[in-house]
C-alpha positions in Angstrom: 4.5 -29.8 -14.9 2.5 -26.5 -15.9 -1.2 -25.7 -15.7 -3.2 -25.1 -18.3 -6.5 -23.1 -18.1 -8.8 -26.2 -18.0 -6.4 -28.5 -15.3 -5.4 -25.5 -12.6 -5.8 -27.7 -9.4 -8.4 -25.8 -7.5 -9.1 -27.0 -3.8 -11.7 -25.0 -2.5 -11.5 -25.1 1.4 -13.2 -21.6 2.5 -16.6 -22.7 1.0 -15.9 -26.4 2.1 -15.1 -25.4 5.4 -17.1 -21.9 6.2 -20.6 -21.5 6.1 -22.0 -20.1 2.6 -25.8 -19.0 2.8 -27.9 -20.7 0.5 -29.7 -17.7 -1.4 -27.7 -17.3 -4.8 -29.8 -14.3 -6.0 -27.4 -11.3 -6.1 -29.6 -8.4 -4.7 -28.2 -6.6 -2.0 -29.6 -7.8 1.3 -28.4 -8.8 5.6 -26.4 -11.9 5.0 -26.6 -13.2 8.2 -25.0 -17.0 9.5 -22.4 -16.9 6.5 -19.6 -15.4 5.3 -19.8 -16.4 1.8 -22.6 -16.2 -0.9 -22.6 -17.9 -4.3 -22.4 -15.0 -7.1 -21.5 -15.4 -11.1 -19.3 -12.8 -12.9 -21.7 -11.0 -15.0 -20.1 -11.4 -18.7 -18.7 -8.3 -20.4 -18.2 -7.2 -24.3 -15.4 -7.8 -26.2 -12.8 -8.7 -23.3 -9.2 -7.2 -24.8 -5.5 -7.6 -22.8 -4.5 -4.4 -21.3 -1.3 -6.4 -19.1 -0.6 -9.7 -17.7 2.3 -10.5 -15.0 3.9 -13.4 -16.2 5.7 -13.8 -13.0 2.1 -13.7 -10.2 0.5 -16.3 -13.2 3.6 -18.4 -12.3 2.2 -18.9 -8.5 -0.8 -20.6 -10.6 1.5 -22.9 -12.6 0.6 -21.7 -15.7 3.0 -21.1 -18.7 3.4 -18.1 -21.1 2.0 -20.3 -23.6 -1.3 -20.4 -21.9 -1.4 -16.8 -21.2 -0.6 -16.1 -24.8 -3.8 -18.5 -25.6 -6.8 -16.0 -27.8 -9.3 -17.5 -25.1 -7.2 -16.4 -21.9 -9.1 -13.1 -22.0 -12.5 -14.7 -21.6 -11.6 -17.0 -18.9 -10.1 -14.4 -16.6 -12.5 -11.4 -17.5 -15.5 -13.9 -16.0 -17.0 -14.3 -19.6 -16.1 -18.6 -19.5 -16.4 -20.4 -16.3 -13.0 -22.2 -15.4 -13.3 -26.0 -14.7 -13.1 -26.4 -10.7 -13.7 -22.6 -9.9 -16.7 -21.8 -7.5 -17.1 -18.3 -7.6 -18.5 -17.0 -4.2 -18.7 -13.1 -2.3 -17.0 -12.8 1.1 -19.3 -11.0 4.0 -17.2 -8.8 6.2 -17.9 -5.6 7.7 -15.4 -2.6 9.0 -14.7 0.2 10.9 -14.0 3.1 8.2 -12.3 6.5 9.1 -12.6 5.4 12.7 -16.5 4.5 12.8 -18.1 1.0 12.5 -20.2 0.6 8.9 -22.2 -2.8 9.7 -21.7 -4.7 7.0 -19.7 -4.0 3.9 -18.4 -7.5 2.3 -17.0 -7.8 -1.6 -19.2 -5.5 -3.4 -17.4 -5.5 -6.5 -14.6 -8.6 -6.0 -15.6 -12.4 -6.6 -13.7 -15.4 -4.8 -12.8 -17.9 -7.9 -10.8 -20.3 -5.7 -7.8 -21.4 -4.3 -5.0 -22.8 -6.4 -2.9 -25.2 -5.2 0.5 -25.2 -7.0 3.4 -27.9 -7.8 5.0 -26.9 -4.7 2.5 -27.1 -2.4 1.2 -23.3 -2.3 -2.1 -22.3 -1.8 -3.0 -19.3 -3.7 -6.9 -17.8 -3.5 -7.5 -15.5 -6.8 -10.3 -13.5 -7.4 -11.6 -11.3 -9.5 -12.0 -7.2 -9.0 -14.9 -5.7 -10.9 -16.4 -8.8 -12.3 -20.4 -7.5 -11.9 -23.0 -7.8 -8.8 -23.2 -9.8 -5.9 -25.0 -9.1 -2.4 -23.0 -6.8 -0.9 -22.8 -4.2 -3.9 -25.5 -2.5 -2.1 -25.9 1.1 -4.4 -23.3 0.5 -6.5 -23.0 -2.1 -9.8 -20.2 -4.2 -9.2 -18.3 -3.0 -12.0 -14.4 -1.3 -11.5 -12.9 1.5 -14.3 -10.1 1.1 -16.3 -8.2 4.1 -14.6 -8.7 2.6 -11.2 -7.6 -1.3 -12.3 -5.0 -0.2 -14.1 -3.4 1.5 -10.6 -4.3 -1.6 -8.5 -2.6 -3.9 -11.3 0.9 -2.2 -11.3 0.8 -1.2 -7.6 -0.1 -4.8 -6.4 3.3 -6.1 -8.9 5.3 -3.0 -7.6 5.0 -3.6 -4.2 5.8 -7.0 -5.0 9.2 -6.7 -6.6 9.8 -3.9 -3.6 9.9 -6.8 -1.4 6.7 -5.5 0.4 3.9 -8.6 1.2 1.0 -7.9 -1.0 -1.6 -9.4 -2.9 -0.1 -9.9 -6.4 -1.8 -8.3 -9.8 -2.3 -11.4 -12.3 -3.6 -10.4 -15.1 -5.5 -6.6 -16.3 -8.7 -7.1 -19.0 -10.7 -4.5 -20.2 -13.8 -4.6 -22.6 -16.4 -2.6 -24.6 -19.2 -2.6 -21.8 -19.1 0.7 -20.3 -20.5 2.3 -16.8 -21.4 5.5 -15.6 -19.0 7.8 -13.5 -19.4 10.7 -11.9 -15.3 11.3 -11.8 -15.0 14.6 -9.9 -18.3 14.3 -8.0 -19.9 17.4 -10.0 -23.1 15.4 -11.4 -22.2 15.0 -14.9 -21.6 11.3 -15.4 -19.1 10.0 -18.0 -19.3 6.6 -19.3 -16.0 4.4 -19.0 -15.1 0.9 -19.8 -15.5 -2.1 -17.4 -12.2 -3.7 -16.5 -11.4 -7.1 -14.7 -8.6 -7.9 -12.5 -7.4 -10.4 -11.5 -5.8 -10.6 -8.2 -4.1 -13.6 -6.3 -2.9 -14.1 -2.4 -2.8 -16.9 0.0 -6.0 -15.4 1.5 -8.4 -12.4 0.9 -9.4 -12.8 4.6 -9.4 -9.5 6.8 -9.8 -8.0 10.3 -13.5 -7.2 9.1 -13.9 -10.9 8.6 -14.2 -11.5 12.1 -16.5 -8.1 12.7 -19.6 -9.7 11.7 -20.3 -10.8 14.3 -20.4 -7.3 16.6 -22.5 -6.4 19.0 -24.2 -3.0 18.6 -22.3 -0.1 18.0 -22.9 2.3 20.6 -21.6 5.3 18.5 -23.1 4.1 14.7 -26.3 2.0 16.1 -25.3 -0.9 13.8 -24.4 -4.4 14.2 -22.7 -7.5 12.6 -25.0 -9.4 10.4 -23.7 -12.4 12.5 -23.9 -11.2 15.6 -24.1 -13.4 18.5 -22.8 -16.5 16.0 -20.0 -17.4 18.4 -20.4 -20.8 16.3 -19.1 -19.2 13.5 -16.7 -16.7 14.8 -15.0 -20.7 16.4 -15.4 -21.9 13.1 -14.0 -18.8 11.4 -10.8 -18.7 13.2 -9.7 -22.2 13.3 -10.1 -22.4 9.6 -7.8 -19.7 9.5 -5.1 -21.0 12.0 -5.4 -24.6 10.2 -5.2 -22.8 7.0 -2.7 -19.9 7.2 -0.8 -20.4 10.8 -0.3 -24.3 10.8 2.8 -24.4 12.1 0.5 -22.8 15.3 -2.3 -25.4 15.0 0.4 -27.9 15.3 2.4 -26.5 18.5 -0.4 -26.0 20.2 -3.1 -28.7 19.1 -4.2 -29.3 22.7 -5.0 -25.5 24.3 -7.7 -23.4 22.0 -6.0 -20.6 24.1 -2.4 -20.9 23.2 -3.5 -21.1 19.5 -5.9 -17.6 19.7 -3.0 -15.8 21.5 -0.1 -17.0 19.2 -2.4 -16.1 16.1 -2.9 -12.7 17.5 1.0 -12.6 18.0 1.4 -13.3 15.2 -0.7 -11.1 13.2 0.3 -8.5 15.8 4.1 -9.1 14.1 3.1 -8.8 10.5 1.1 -5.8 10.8 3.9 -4.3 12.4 6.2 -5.8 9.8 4.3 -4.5 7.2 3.6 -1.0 8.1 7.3 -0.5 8.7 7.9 -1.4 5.4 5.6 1.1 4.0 7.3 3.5 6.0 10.3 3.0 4.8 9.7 2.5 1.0 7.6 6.1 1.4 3.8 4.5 0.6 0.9 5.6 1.6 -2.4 3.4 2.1 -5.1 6.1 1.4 -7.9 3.8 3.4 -6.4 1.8 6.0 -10.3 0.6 7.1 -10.6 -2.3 9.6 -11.9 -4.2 6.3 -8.6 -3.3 4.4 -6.3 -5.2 6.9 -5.0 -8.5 6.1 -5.4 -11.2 8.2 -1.3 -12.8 7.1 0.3 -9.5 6.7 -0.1 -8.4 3.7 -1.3 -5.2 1.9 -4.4 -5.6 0.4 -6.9 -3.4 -1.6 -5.1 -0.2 -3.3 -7.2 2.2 -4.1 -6.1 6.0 -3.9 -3.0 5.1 -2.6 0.5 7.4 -3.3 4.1 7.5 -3.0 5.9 9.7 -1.7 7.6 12.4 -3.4 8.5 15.5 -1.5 9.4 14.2 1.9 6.3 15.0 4.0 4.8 12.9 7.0 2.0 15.3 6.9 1.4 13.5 3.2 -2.6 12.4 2.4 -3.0 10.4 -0.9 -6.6 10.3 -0.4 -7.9 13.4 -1.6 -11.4 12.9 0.4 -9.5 12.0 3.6 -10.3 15.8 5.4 -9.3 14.9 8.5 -5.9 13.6 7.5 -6.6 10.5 9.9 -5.0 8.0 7.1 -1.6 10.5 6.9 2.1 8.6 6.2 2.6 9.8 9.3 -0.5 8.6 11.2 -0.2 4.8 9.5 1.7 2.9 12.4 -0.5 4.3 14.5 -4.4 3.5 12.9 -2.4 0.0 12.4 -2.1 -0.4 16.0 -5.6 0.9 16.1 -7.1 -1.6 13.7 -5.5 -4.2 15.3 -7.4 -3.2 18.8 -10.6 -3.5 16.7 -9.4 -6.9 15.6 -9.1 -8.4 19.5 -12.5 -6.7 20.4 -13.8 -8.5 17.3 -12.7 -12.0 18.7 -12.9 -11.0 22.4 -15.1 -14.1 22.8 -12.4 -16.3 22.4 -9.2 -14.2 23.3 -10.2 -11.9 26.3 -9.0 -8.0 26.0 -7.3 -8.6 28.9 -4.6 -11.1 26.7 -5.0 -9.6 23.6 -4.3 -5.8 25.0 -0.8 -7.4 26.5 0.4 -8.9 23.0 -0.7 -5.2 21.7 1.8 -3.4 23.7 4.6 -4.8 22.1 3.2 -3.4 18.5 5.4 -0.3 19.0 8.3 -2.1 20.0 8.2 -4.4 17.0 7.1 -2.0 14.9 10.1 0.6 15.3 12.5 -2.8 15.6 11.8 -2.9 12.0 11.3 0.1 10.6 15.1 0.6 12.4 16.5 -2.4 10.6 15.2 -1.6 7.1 16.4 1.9 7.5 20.5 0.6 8.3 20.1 -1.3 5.4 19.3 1.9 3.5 21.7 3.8 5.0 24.1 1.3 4.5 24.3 1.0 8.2 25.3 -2.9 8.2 28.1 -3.8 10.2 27.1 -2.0 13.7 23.6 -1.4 15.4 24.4 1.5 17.5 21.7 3.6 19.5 22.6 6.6 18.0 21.1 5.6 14.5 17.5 6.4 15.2 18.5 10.1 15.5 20.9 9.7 12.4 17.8 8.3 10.4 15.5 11.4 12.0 17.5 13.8 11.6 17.9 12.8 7.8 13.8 12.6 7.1 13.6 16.3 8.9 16.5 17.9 6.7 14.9 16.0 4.0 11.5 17.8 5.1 13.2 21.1 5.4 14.5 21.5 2.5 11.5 19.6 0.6 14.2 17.0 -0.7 12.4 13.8 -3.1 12.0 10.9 -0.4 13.4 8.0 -2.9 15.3 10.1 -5.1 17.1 11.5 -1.5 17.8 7.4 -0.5 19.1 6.8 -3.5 21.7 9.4 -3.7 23.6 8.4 -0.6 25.0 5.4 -2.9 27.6 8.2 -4.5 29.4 8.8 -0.8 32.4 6.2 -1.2 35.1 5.9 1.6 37.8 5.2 -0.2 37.4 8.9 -2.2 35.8 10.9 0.7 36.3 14.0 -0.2 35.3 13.5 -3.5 32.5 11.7 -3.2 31.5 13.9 -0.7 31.0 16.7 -3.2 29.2 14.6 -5.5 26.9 13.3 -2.8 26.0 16.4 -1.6 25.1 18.1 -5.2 23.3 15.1 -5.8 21.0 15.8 -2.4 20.8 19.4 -3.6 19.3 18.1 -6.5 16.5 16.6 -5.1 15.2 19.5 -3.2 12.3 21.2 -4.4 11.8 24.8 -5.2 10.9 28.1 -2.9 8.0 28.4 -4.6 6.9 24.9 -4.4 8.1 24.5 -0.6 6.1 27.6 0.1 2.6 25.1 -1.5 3.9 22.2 0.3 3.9 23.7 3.8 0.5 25.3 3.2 -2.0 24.8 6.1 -4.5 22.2 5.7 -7.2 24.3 7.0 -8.1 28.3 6.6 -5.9 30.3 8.7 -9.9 31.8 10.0 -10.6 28.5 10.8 -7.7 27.7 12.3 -7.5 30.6 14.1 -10.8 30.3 15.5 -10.5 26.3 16.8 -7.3 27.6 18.7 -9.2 30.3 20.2 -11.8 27.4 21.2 -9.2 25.5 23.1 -7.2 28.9 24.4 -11.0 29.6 26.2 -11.4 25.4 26.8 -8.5 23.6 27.0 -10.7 20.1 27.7 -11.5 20.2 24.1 -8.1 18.7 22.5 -9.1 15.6 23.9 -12.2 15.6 22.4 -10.9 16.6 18.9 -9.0 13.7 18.0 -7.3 13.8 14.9 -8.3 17.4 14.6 -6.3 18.5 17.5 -3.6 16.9 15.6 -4.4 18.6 12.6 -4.2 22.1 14.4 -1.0 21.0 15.5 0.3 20.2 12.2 -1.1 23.5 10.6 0.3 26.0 13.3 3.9 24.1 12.7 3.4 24.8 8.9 2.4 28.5 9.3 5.9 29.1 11.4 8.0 27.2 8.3 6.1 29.4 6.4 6.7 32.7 7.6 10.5 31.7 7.7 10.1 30.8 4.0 8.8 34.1 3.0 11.8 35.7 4.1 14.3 33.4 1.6 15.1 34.4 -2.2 15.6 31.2 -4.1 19.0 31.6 -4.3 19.3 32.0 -0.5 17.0 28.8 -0.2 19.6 27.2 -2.8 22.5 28.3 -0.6 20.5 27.0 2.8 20.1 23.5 1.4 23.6 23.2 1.0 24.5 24.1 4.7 22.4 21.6 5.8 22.7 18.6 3.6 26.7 19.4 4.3 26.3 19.6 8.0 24.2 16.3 7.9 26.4 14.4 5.3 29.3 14.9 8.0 27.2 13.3 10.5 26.8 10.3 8.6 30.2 10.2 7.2 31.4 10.1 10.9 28.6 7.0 11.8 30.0 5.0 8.2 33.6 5.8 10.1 32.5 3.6 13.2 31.8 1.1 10.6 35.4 0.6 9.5 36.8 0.9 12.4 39.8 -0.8 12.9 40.1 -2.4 9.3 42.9 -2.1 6.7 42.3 -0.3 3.4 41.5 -3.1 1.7 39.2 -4.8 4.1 37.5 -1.0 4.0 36.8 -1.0 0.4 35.1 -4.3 0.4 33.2 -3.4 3.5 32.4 -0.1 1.5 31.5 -1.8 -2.0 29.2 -3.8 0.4 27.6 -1.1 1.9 27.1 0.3 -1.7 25.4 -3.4 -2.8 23.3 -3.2 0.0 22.1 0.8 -0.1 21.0 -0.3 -3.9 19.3 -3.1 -3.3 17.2 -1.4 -0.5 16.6 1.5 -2.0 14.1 1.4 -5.2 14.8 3.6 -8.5 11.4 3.4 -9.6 8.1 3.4 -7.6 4.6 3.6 -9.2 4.4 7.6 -8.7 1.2 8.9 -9.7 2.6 10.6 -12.4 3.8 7.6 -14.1 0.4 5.8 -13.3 -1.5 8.7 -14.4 0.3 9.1 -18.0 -0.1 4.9 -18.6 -4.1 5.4 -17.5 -4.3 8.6 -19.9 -2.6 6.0 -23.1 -4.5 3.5 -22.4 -7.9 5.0 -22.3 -7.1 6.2 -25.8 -6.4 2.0 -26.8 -2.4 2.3 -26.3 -1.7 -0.7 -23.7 2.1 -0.7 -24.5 2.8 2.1 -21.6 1.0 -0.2 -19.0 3.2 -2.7 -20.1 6.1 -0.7 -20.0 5.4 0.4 -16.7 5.0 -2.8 -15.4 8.7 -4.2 -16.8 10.0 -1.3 -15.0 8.3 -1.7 -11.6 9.5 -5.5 -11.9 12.8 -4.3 -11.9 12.6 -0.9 -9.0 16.6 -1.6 -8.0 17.9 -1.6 -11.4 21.3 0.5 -11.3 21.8 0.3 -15.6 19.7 1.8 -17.9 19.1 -0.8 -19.6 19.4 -3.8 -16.9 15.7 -4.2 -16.5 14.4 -4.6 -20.4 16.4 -4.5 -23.0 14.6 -1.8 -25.0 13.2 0.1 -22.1 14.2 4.0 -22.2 13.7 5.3 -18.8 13.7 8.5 -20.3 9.9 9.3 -22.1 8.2 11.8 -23.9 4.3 12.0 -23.2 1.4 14.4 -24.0 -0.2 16.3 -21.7 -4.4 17.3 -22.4 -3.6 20.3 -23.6 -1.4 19.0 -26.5 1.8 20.4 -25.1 4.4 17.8 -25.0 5.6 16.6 -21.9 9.3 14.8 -21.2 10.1 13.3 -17.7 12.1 10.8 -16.3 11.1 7.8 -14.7 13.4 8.0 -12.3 13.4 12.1 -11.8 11.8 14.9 -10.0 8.4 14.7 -10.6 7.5 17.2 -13.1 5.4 20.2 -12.3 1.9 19.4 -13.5 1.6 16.1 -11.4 1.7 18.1 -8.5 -1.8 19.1 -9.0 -3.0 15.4 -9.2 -5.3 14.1 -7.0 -7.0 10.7 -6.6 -10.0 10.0 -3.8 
């Protein structure tokens, strides 16, 4: 039986079963001995629809019908209290861009409650941008329409990508407005004040269980809870019970077999998880300590990206400098946050346990990335060791010749065995297509840094070579930038036409290699036993390799209509990124035209394809 927004069957265990400090005033302030405090959304003018996923609502139980109700937005943008929430602010702190911040906790996000559905699920919503609480510290609570607009669809994209995430329930803006300073100059611009709502089993994090560190010795700061073992006991059990019962059950009788299979186990999503980003092409932005799930899931998108030119040197986060958050680098600052997560309950799982679970992160990790990446390649039949250099030596033509990461995937689908050579042709043209211009290459494998700069850190470590290892990521970055000035200087000795010509030799020479490895596949079956192994390969290759992402393009051109009062391209957007593996043009709406005409600012029109190249004035985009 369905829901309706007065009987939603809320059973509030984290503020039953965690300690909540008893000061409800919302001024920022050291919450120490708790990790939640009691907050109410501040109320906003004239709450209006921008999008609602029908589908997330459905975790919740409630029907269309109810989402359709006229009073729906004033539930769910904080303006009416609804019957059995307890709205509450988490305390957590983090390490951010490798550094511990003390505490940082939900400066701008409200715990509602936790929903327990018809089928037994727990679900915790909250809402994002819903006014002050403790932890706002400087800042007023409040989130931008642009910026809840990006979560909303991201959080439902990665959703119908298969990729564990929180899910986007519903998008409401208003009439209040706040101030932004958008491109950090000092001229503020007043924008409207937009709720989200977001659901998961639990909002709970690695910085959860950091407020209780010891001093930093690098930061000088602390967890507000430091030295509460009490509560870090407290904090983690609830978890287990709560989120890993299956381990509170096998191992009811040994506290120590329950911490070490949770941190297995969190060990194995994490690595689960980042794999799949990998191989879908997203990028995080801000993979802090207090932006790590505690199940596995990705939580928090903020300047996040796709993808689009292959490039593992790729930063979405425009005020990332140092790169540390790359594609590339994800796995890796995983693994990293995850050391930060044993330190943090140390206490209860010593290093010495926790660091042997850690070393099989890169073992699990490339276990999966390896099986997701068969299944795009169509690789289904045989797990050979050669594969891992088949799927490298794809990403680094596909780097070469700037080739469209998902667009690249996707074309692979027109190589059929049972017309080789033809095919063959038609796959190849269609990997040509993909591959971006001399001109734009030439951008694209431009050094991070000034070549004076770079020229004078090398001259550093030419006179000390001791000083890589106290660079860090910077050393890394040299790295990088000395690799992109050699491509370069190559690529200033091509015509377009001979570039052209060059990404045909290569995507020919590798579309032979993996026309020999789908061979092996077959091996030893009839023809017609081929060409249902081959129509299966085909089924598989589509429904692992997405159409549509949420490029920033297509995000971008939604936030720009709806900031003028035009909701219907959100909502477009969203019915597409429901369906990302659609193969007919019409198979995911029925009116939906994946072919669309927008404006750009300077009243030019714009036409692009949802599914195409992104077109040339997105590449300047950039989101912090």
């Amino acid at each position: 039986m369905s829901a309706t927004l007065e009987t939603l069957n809320f059973d509030n265990s984290c503020l039953r079963c965690l300690p909540v400090e008893s000061n409800t005033e919302t001024y920022s302030r050291t919450v120490n001995g708790a990790c939640f405090s009691y907050v109410q959304p501040t109320p906003v003018e004239n709450p209006q629809l921008v999008a609602v996923s029908s589908s997330a609502m459905t975790l919740l139980d409630l029907s269309q019908y109810e989402l359709e109700r006229s009073d729906f937005v004033e539930y769910f943008s904080g303006n009416l209290p609804i019957q059995g929430s307890r709205t509450a602010a988490h305390c957590y702190c983090g390490h951010q861009f490798g550094y511990f911040s003390g505490q940082l906790g939900d400066g701008a996000a409200m715990y509602i409650g936790e929903v327990v559905n018809r089928r037994g699920e727990r679900w915790e919503i909250q809402f994002k941008g819903s006014g002050l609480t403790p932890y706002s510290r400087q800042a007023d609570g409040r989130k931008v329409l642009r910026s809840s607009i990006r979560e909303f669809l991201c959080s439902e994209a990665m959703y119908h990508l298969g990729i564990p995430t929180t899910r986007g329930g519903s998008c409401i803006t208003s009439d209040s407005e706040v101030l932004r300073d958008i491109f950090y100059s000092g001229n503020l611009i007043a924008e409207k004040a937009t709720v989200i709502l977001r659901v998961a089993p639990t909002f709970l994090r690695f910085g959860s269980f950091e407020i209780f560190k010891p001093l930093d010795k690098i930061t000088g700061r602390v967890g507000p809870s430091v030295g509460r073992k009490d509560i870090l006991v407290q904090l983690l059990e609830y978890t287990i019970q709560t989120h890993y019962p299956h381990i509170a059950t096998k191992y009811a009788d040994s506290e120590k077999g329950r911490y070490l299979a949770f941190f297995e186990e969190v060990v194995e999503a994490t690595a689960k998880l980042v794999a799949l980003w990998q191989c879908v092409g997203f990028c995080h932005g801000v993979l802090n300590t207090d932006n790590m799930s505690i199940v596995g899931i990705t939580l928090d998108y903020g300047p996040f990206g796709f993808l689009d030119v292959y490039d593992p040197d790729y930063v979405c986060n425009a005020s990332d400098d140092g790169g540390r958050y790359s594609y590339m680098n994800q796995p890796e600052i995983c693994k990293w946050n995850l050391k930060k997560l044993a330190e943090a309950i140390a206490d209860l799982l010593p290093i010495a346990e926790s660091d042997s679970v850690l070393e099989k992160y890169n073992e699990l990790f490339t276990r999966f990335y390896l099986e997701k990446m068969r299944l795009k390649l169509g690789l289904i039949r045989k797990n050979l060791p050669e594969d891992e250099e088949l799927v490298k030596s794809f990403l680094q033509v596909m780097k070469d010749t700037g080739a469209d990461f998902t667009n690249s995937f996707r074309s692979l689908n027109k190589l059929r065995m049972s017309a080789s050579e033809e095919s063959f042709s038609e796959a190849k043209s269609g990997l040509v297509s993909q591959c971006t211009s001399l001109k734009d290459l030439k951008k694209r494998f431009k050094p991070s840094m000034p070549q004076s700069q770079l020229h004078m850190l090398i001259s550093m470590i030419q006179a000390n070579p001791d000083l890589v290892a106290q660079m860090g990521q910077t050393a890394l970055r040299i790295k990088n930038d000395l690799e992109k000035l050699e491509k370069l200087r190559d690529l200033n000795d091509l015509t377009e036409d001979q570039k052209r010509q060059s990404d045909n030799v290569v995507w020919e020479q590798w579309l032979k290699k993996y026309l020999e490895r789908l061979n092996i596949e077959v091996e030893g079956l009839d023809v017609n036993s081929m060409k249902c192994a081959d129509n299966m390969r085909i089924e598989v290759m589509d429904a692992n390799n997405p159409r549509f992402i949420l490029r920033n393009y297509i995000a971008h051109n939604a936030i720009i209509q709806a900031e003028k009062g035009d909701y219907s391209e959100v909502r477009r957007v969203l019915k597409l990124l429901q369906n990302p593996y659609a193969s007919q043009i019409n198979e995911s709406c029925e009116t939906l035209d994946y072919h669309h005409q927008t404006e750009k600012s300077n009243g030019h029109n714009h036409t692009f394809d949802y599914d195409g190249l992104p077109p040339d004035w997105s590449h300047e985009l950039r989101v912090t």
